[in-house]
C-alpha positions in Angstrom: 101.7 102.2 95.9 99.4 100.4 97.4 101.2 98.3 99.6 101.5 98.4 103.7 103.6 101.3 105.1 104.4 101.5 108.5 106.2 104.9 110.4 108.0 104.0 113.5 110.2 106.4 116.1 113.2 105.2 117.3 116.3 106.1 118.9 120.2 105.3 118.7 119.3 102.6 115.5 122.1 104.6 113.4 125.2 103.5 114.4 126.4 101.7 111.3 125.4 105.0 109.6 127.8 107.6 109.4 125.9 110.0 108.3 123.2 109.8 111.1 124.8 111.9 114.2 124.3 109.8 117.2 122.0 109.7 119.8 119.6 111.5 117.0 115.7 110.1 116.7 115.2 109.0 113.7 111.8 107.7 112.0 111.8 104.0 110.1 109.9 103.6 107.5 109.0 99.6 107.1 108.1 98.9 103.7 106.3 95.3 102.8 107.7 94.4 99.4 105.8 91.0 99.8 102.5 93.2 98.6 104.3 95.2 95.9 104.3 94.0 92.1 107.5 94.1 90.6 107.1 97.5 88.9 106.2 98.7 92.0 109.1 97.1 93.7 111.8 98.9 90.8 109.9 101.8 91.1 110.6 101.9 95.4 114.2 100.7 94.7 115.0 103.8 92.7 113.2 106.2 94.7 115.6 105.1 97.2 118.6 105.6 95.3 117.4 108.7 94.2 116.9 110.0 98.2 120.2 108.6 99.0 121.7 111.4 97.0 119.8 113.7 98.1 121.6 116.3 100.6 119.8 119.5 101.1 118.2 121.1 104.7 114.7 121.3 103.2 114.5 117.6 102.1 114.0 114.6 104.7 117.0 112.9 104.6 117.5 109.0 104.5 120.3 107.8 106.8 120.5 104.4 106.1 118.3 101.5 104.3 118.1 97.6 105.6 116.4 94.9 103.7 115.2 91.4 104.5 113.8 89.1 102.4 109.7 90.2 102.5 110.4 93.9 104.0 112.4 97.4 103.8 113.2 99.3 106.3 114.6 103.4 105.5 115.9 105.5 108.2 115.0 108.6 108.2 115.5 112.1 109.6 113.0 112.6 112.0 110.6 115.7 111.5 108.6 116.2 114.8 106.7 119.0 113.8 104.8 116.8 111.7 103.0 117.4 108.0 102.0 121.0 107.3 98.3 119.7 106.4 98.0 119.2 109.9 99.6 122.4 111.2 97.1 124.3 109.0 94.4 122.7 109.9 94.8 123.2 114.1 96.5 127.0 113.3 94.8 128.0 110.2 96.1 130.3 107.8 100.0 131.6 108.3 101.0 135.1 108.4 102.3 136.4 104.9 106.1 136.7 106.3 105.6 132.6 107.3 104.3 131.3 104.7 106.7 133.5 102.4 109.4 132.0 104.3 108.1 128.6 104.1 107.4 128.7 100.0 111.2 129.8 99.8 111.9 126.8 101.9 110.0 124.7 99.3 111.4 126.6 96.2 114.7 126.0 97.6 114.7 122.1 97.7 112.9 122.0 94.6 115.3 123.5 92.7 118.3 121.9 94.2 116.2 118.6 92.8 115.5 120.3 89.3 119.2 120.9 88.9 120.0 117.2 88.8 117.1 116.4 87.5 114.8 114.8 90.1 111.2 116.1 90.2 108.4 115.4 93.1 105.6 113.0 92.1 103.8 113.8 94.5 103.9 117.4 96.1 101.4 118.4 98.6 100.7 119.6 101.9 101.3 116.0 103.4 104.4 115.2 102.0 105.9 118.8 103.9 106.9 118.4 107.1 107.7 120.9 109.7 110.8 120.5 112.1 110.8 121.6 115.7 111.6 125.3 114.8 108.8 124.9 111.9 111.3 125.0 108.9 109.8 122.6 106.1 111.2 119.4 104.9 110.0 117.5 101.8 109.2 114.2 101.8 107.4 111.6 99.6 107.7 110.1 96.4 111.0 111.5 94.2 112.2 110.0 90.3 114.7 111.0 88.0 115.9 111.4 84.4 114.0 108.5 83.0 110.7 110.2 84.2 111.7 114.1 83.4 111.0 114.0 79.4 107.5 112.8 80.1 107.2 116.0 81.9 108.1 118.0 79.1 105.7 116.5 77.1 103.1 117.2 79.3 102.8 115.2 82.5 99.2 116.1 84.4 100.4 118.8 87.3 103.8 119.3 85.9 103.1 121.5 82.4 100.6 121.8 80.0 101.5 119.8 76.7 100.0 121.1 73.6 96.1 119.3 73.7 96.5 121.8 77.2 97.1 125.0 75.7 94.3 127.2 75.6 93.7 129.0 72.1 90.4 130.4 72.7 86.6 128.9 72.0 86.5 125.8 69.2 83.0 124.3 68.1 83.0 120.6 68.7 
C-alpha cells in the first residue's frame, strides 16, 4: 500500500473487546493513514470491515480496531508460529500428509470467504501463518463484492478471461 506498517506483541490490550479472551497475546498492527492517499485509505477501511466479519479458525482474526487522527491500530490474533515462507525456508519441504493437511487448511478458509463473496488479493506463502501447533491462519489483504465481477472477467492470478484462453498457434 505503500504506507508505514508496524507489527507489535502485546498483552492484556483486549479488554474492551469481547471477543478477545483475556489474558490472550495479541499482535497490533499500527497503520499510518497520514502516508495513505485517500483511495488507499477507503481501500484499508473496507478491508477492515471485511475482516471484522470474518470468523473462521484458519483466518487471523481481528479483535478490535482504534483510530486516532494520523494512525490505526487492528488487534489481532496472534500467530507465533510465524509466516510459512519462513518455516519452509529453515525446515524445507513438508511431508505429503503436512502439507495435505495444511492445503485443506487453506481450502477451508478460502471457501468459507468465496461463499460470501470475499476473495484474497494477495495469497502467498507470507500472508500464511502457522500457530503454535503449526495449523495455518490467513492473513493479508481481503475485498469483497465490489471487486469479485472483475475476477470473473478475468483478474491476473484469479481466472483466465478470454485474450487468456489458449486456442492453439496464431501468426501475428
Amino acid at each position: 500500500m505503500g504506507c508505514d506498517i508496524t507489527l507489535t506483541l502485546a498483552r492484556d490490550t483486549c479488554l474492551a473487546a469481547p471477543l478477545c479472551p483475556p489474558l490472550t497475546q495479541v499482535a497490533i498492527k499500527v497503520i499510518d493513514k497520514s502516508a495513505l492517499q485517500p483511495k488507499q485509505l477507503q481501500k484499508l477501511y473496507r478491508e477492515v470491515r471485511i475482516l471484522k466479519k470474518l470468523d473462521h479458525p484458519h483466518i487471523i482474526k481481528l479483535y478490535e480496531v482504534l483510530e486516532s487522527d494520523d494512525q490505526l491500530f487492528l488487534v489481532l490474533e496472534y500467530v507465533s508460529g510465524g509466516e510459512l515462507y519462513d518455516f519452509l525456508i529453515a525446515q524445507g519441504k513438508m511431508k505429503e500428509r503436512d502439507a495435505r493437511t495444511r492445503f485443506l487448511q487453506i481450502m477451508s478458509a478460502l471457501l468459507y470467504c468465496h461463499s460470501r463473496r470475499i476473495i484474497h488479493r494477495d495469497l502467498k506463502a507470507e500472508n500464511l501463518l502457522l500457530d503454535k501447533d503449526l495449523n495455518l491462519k490467513v492473513a493479508g489483504a481481503w475485498t469483497g463484492p465490489s471487486h469479485t465481477p472483475r475476477a470473473r472477467r478475468g483478474h491476473p492470478g484469479l481466472m483466465p478471461g478470454p485474450a487468456a484462453t489458449c486456442h492453439g498457434p496464431r501468426r501475428v
